[in-house]
MOPAC internal coordinates of N, CA, C and O (Angstrom, degrees):
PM7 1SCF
backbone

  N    0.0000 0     0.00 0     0.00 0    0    0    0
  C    1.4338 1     0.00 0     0.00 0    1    0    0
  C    1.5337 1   109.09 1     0.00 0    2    1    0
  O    1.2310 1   115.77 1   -54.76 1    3    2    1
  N    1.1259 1   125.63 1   125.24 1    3    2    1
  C    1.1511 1   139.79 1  -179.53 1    5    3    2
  C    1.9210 1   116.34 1   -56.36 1    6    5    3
  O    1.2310 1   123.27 1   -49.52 1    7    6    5
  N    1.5005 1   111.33 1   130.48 1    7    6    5
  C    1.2018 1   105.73 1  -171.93 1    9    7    6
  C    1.7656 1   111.15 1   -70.88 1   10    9    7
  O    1.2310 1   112.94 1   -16.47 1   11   10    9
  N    1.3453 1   130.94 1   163.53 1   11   10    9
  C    1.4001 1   134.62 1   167.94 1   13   11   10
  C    1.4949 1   109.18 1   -69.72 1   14   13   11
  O    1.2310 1   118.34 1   -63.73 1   15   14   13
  N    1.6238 1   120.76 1   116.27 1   15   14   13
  C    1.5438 1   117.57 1   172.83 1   17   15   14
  C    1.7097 1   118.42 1   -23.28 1   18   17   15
  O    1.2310 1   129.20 1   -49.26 1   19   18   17
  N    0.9306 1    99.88 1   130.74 1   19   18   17
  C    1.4941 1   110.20 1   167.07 1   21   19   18
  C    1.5797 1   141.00 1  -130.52 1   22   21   19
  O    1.2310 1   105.94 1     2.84 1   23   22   21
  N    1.1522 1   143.70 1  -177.16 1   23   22   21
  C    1.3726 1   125.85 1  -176.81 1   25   23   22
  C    1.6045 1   104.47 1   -77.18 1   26   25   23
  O    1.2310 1   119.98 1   166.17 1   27   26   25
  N    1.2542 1   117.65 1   -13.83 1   27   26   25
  C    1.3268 1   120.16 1  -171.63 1   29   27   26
  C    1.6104 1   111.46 1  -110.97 1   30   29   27
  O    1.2310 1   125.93 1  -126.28 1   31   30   29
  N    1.5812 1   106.20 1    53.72 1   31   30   29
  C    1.5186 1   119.54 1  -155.04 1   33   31   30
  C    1.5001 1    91.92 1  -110.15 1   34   33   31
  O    1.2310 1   118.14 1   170.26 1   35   34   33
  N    1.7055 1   121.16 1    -9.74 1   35   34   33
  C    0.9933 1   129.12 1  -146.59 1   37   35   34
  C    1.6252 1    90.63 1   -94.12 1   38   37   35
  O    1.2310 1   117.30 1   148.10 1   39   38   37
  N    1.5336 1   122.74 1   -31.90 1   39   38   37
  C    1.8946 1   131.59 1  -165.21 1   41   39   38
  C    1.4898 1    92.87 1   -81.51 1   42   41   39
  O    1.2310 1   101.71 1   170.28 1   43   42   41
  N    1.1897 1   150.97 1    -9.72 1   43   42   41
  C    1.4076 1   155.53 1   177.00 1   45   43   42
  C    1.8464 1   105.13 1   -79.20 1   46   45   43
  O    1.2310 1   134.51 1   131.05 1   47   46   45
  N    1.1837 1    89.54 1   -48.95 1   47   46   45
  C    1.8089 1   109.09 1  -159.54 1   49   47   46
  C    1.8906 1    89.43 1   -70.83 1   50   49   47
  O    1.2310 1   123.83 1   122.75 1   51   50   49
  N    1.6656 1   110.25 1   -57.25 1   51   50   49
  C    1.2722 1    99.24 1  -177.18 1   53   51   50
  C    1.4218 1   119.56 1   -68.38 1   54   53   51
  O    1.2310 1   118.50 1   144.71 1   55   54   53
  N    0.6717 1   120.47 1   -35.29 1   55   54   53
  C    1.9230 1   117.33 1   166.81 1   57   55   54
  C    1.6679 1   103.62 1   -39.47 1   58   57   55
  O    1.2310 1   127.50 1    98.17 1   59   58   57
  N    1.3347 1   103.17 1   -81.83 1   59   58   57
  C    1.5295 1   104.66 1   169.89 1   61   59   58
  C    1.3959 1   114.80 1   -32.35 1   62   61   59
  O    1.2310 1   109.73 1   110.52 1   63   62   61
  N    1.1695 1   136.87 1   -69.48 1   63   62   61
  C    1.4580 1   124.65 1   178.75 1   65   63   62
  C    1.6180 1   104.87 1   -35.42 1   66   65   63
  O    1.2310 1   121.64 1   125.51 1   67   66   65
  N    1.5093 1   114.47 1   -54.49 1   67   66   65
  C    1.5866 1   115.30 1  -147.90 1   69   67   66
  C    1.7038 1    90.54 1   -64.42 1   70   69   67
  O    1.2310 1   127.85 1   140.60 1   71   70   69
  N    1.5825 1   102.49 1   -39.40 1   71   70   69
  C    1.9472 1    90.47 1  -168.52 1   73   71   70
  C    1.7593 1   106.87 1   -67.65 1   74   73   71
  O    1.2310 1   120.74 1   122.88 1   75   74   73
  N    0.8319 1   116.19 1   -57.12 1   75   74   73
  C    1.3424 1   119.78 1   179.24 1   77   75   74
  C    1.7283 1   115.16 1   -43.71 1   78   77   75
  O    1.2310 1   121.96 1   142.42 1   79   78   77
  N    1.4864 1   113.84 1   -37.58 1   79   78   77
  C    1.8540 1   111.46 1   144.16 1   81   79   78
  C    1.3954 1   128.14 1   -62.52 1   82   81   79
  O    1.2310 1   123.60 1   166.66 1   83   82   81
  N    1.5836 1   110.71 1   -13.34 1   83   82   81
  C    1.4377 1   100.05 1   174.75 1   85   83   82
  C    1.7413 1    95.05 1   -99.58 1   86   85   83
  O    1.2310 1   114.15 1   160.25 1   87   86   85
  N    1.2744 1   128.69 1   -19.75 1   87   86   85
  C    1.5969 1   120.91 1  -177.03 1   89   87   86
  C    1.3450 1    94.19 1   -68.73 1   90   89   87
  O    1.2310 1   108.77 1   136.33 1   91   90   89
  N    1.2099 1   138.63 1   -43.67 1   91   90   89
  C    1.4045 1   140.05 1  -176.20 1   93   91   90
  C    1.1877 1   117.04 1   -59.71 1   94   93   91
  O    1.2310 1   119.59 1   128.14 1   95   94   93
  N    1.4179 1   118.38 1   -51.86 1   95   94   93
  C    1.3260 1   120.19 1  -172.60 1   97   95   94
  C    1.5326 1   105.33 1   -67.83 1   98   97   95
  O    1.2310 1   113.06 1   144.97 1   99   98   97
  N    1.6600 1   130.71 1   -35.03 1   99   98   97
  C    1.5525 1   133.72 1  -172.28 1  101   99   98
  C    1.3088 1    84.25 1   -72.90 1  102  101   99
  O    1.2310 1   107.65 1    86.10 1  103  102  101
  N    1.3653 1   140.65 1   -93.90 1  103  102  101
  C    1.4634 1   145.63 1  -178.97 1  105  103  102
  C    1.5732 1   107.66 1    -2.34 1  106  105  103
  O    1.2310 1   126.75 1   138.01 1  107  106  105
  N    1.6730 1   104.62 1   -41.99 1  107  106  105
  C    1.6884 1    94.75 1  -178.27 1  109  107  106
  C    1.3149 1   133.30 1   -91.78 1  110  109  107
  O    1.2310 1   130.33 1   167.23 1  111  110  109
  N    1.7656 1    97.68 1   -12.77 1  111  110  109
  C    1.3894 1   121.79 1   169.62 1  113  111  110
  C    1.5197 1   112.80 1   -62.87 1  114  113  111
  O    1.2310 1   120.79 1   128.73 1  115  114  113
  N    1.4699 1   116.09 1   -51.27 1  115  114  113
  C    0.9680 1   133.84 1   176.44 1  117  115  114
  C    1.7080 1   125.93 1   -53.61 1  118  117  115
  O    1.2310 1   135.03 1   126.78 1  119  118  117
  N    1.2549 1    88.53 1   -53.22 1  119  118  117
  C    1.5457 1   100.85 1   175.61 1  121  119  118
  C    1.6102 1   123.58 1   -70.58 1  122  121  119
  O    1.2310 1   121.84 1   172.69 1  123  122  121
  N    1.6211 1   114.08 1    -7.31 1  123  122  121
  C    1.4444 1   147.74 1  -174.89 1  125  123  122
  C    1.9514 1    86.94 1   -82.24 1  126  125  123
  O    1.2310 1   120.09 1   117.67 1  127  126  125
  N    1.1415 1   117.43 1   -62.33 1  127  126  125
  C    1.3649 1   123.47 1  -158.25 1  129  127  126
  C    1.8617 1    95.70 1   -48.62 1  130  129  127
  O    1.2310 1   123.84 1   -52.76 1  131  130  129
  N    1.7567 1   110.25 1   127.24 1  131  130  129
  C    1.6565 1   102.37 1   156.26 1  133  131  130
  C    1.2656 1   116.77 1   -73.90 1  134  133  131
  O    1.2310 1   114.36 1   138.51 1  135  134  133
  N    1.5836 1   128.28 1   -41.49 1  135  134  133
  C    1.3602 1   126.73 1  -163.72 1  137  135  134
  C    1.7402 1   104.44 1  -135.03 1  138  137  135
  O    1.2310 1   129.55 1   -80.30 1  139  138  137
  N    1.1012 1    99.20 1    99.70 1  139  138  137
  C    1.7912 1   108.48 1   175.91 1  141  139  138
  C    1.4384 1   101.07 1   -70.13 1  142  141  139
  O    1.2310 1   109.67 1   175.20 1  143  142  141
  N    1.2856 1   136.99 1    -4.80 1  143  142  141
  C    1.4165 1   125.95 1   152.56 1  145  143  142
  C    1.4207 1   138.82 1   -28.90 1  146  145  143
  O    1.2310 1   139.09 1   128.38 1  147  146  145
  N    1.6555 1    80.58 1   -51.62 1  147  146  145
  C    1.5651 1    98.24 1  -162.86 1  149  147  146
  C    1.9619 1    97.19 1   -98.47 1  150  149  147
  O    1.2310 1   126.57 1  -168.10 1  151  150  149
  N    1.2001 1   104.97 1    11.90 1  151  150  149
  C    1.8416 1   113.46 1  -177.78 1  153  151  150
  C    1.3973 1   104.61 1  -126.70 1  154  153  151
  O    1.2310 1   114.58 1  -132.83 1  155  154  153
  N    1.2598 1   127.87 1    47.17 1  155  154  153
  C    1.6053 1    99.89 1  -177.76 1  157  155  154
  C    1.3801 1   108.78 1   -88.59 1  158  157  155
  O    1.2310 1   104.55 1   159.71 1  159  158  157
  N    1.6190 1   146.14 1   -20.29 1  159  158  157
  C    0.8362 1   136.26 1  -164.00 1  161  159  158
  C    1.5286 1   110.90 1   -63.83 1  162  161  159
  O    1.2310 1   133.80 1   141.06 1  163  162  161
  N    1.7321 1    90.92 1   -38.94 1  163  162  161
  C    1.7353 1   100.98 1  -161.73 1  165  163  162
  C    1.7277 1   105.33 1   -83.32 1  166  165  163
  O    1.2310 1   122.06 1   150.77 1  167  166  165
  N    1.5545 1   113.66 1   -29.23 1  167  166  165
  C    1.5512 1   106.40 1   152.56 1  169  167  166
  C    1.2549 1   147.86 1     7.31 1  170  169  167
  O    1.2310 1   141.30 1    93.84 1  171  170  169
  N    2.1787 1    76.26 1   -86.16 1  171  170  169
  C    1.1820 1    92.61 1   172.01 1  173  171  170
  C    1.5471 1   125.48 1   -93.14 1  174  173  171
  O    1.2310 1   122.22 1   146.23 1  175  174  173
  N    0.6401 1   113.35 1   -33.77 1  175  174  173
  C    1.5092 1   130.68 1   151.62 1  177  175  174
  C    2.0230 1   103.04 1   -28.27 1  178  177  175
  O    1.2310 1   113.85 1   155.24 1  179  178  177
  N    1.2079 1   129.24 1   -24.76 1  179  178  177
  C    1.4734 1   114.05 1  -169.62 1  181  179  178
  C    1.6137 1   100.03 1  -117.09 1  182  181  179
  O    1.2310 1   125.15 1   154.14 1  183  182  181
  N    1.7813 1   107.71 1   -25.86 1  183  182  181
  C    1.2156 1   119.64 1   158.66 1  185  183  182
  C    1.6270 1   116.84 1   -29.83 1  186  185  183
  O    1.2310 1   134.95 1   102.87 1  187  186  185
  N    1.2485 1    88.68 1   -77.13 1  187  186  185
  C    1.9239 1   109.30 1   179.97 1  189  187  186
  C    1.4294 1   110.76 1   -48.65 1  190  189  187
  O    1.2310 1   119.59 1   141.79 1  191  190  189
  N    1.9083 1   118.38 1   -38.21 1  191  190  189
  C    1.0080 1   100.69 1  -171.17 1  193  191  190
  C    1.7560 1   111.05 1   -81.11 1  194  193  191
  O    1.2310 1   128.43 1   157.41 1  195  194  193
  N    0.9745 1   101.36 1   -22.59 1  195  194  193
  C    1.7984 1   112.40 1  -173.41 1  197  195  194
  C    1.6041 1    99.54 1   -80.79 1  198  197  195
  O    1.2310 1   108.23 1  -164.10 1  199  198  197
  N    1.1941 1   139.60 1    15.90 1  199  198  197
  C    1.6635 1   148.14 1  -176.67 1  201  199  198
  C    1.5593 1    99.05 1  -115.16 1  202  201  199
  O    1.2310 1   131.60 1   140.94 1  203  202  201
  N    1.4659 1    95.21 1   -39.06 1  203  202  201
  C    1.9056 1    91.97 1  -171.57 1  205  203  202
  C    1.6872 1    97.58 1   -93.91 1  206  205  203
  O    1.2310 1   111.30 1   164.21 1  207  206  205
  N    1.1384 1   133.99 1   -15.79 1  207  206  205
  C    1.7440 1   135.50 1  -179.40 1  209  207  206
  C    1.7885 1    77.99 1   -80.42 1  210  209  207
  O    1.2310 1   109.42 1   115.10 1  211  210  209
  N    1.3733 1   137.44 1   -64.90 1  211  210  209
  C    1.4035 1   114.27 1  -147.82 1  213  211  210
  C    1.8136 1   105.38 1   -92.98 1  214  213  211
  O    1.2310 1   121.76 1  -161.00 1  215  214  213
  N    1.0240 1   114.24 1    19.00 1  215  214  213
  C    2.0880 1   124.19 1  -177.64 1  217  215  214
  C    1.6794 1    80.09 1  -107.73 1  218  217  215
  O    1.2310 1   119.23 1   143.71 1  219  218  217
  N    1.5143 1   119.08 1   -36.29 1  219  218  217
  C    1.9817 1   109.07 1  -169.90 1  221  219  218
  C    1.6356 1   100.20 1   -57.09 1  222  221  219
  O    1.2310 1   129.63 1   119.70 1  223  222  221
  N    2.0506 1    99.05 1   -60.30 1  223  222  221
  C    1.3886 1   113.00 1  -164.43 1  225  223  222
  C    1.7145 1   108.86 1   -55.50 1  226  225  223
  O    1.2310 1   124.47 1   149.10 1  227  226  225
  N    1.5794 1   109.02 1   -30.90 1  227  226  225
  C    1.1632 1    85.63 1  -177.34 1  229  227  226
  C    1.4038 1   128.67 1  -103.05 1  230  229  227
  O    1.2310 1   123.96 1  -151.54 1  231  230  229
  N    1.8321 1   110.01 1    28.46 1  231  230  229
  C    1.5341 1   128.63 1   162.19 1  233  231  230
  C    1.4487 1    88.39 1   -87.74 1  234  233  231
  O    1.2310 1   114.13 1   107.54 1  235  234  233
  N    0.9858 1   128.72 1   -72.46 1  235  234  233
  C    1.7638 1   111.42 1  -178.89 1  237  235  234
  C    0.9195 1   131.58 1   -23.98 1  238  237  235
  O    1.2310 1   111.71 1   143.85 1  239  238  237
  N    1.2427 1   133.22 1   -36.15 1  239  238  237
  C    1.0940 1   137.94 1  -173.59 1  241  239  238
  C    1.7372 1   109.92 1   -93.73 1  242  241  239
  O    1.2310 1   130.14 1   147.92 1  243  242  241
  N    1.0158 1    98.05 1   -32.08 1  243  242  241
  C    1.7450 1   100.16 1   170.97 1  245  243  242
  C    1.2909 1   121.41 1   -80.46 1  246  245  243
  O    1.2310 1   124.13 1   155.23 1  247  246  245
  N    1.8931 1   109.67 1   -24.77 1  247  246  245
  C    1.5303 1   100.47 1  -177.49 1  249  247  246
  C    1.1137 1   103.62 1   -96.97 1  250  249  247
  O    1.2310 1   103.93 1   148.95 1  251  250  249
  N    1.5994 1   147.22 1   -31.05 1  251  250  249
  C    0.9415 1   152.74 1   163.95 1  253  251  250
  C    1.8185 1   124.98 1   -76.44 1  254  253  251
  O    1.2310 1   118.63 1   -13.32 1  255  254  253
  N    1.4302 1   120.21 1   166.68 1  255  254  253
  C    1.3265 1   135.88 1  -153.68 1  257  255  254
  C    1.7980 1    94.15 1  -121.60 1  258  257  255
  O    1.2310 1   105.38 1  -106.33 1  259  258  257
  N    0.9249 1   144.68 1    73.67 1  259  258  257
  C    1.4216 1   161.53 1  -139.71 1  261  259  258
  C    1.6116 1    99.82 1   -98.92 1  262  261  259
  O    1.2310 1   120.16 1   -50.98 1  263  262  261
  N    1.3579 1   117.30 1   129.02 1  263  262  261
  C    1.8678 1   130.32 1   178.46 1  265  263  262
  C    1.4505 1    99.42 1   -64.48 1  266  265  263
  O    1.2310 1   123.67 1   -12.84 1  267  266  265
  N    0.9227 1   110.57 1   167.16 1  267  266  265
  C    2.5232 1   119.04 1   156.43 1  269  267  266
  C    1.5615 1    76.93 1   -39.57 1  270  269  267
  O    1.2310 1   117.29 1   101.00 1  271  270  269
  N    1.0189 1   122.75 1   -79.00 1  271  270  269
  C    1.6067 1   114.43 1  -139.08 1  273  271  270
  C    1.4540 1   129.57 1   -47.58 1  274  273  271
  O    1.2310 1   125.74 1   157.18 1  275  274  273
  N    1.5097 1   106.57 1   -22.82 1  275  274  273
  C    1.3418 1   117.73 1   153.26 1  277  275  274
  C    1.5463 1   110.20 1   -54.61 1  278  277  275
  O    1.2310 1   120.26 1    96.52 1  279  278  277
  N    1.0336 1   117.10 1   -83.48 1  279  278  277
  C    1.6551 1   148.47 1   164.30 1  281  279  278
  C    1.3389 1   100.59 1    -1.06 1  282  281  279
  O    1.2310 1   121.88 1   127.74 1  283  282  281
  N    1.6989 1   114.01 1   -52.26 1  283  282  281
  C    1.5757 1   117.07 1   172.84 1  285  283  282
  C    1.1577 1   110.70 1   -76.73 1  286  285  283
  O    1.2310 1   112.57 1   159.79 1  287  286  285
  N    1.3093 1   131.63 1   -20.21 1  287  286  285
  C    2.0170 1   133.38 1  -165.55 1  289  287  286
  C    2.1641 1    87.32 1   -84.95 1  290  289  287
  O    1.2310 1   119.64 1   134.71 1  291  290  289
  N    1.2665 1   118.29 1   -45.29 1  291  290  289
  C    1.0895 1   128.38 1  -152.92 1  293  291  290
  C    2.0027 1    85.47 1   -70.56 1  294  293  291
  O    1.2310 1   129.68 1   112.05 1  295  294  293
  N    1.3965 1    98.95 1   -67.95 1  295  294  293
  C    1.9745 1   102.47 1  -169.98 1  297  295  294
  C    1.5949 1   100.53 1   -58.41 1  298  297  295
  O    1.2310 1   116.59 1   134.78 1  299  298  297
  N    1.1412 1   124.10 1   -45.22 1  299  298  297
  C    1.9578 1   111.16 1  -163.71 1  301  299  298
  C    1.5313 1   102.06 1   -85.68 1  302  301  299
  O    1.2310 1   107.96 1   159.40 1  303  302  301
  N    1.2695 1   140.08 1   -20.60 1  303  302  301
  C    1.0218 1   119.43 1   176.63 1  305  303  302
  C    1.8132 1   134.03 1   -69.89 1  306  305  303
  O    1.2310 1   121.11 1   170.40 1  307  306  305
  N    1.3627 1   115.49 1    -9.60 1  307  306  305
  C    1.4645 1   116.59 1   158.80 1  309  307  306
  C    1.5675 1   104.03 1   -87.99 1  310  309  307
  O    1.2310 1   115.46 1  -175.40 1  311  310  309
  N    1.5361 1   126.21 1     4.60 1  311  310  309
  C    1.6242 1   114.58 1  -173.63 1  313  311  310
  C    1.7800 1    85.89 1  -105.30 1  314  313  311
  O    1.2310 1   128.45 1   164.87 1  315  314  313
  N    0.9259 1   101.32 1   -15.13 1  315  314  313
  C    1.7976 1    98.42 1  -170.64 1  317  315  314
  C    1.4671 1    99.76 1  -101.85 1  318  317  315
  O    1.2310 1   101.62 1   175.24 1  319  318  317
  N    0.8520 1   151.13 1    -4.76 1  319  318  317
  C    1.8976 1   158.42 1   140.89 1  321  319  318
  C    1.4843 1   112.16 1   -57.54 1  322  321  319
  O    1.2310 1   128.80 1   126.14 1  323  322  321
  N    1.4078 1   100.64 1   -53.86 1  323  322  321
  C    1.6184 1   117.10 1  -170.40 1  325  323  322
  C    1.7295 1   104.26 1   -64.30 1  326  325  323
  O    1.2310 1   127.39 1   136.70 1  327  326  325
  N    1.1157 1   103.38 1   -43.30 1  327  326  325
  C    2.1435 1   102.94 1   175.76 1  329  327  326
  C    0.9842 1    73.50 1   -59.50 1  330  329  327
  O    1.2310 1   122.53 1    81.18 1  331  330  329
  N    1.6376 1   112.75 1   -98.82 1  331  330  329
  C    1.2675 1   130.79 1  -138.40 1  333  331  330
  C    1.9556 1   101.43 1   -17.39 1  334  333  331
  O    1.2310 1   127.00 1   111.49 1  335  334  333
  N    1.5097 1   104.14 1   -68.51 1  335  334  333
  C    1.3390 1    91.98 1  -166.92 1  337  335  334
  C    1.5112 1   121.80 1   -62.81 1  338  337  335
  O    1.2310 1   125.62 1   162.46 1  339  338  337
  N    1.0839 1   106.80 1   -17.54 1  339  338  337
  C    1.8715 1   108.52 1  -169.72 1  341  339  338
  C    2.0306 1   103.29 1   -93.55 1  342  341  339
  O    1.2310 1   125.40 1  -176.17 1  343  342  341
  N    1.3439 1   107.24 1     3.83 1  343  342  341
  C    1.3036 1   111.01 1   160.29 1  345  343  342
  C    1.3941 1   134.10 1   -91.69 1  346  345  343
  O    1.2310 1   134.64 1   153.39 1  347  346  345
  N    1.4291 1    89.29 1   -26.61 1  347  346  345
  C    1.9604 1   123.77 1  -166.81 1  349  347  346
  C    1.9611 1    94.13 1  -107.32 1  350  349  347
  O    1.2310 1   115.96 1  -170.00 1  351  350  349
  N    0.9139 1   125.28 1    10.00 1  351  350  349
  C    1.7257 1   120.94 1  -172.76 1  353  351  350
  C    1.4874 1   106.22 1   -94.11 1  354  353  351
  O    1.2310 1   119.46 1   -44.09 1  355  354  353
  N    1.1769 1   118.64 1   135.91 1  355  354  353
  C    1.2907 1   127.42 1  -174.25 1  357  355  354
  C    1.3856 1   119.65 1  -121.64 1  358  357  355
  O    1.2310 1   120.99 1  -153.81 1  359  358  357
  N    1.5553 1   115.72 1    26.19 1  359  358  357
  C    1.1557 1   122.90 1   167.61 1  361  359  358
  C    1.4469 1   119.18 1   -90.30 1  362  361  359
  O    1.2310 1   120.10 1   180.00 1  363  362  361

């Protein structure tokens, strides 16, 4: 059950920001790699870690009562992956 907003609604929101900078940053590591052939350990290995950053974000969001500003970290962060990658693509 979700807690009642509070003044301290703000330590929820920054977590969420920080994971969603670490989904970004693996996403960009990843998307950096030419041939995941020659990387599978670390793959999967960043796979797993970017599964347990977005299973955290999305207990946050269920145990907690989240401002817009979450709301905005939650909507722009697949629009801020999506440049990023279609700027950085080398196909």
């Amino acid at each position: 059950m979700p807690q009642k907003p509070s003044a301290s609604s703000w330590l929820p929101t920054l977590g969420l920001l920080v994971l969603s900078g670490g989904l970004g940053a693996i996403f960009s590591l990843i998307g950096r790699w030419q041939n995941l052939t020659c990387s599978v350990p670390e793959f999967i290995t960043l796979s797993l870690a970017s599964g347990i950053l977005y299973v955290t974000g999305v207990y946050l969001v269920e145990r907690f009562i989240l401002g817009p500003s979450a709301l905005l970290i939650i909507y722009q962060l697949p629009d801020v992956n999506y440049l990023y990658f279609h700027q950085h693509s080398r196909f």
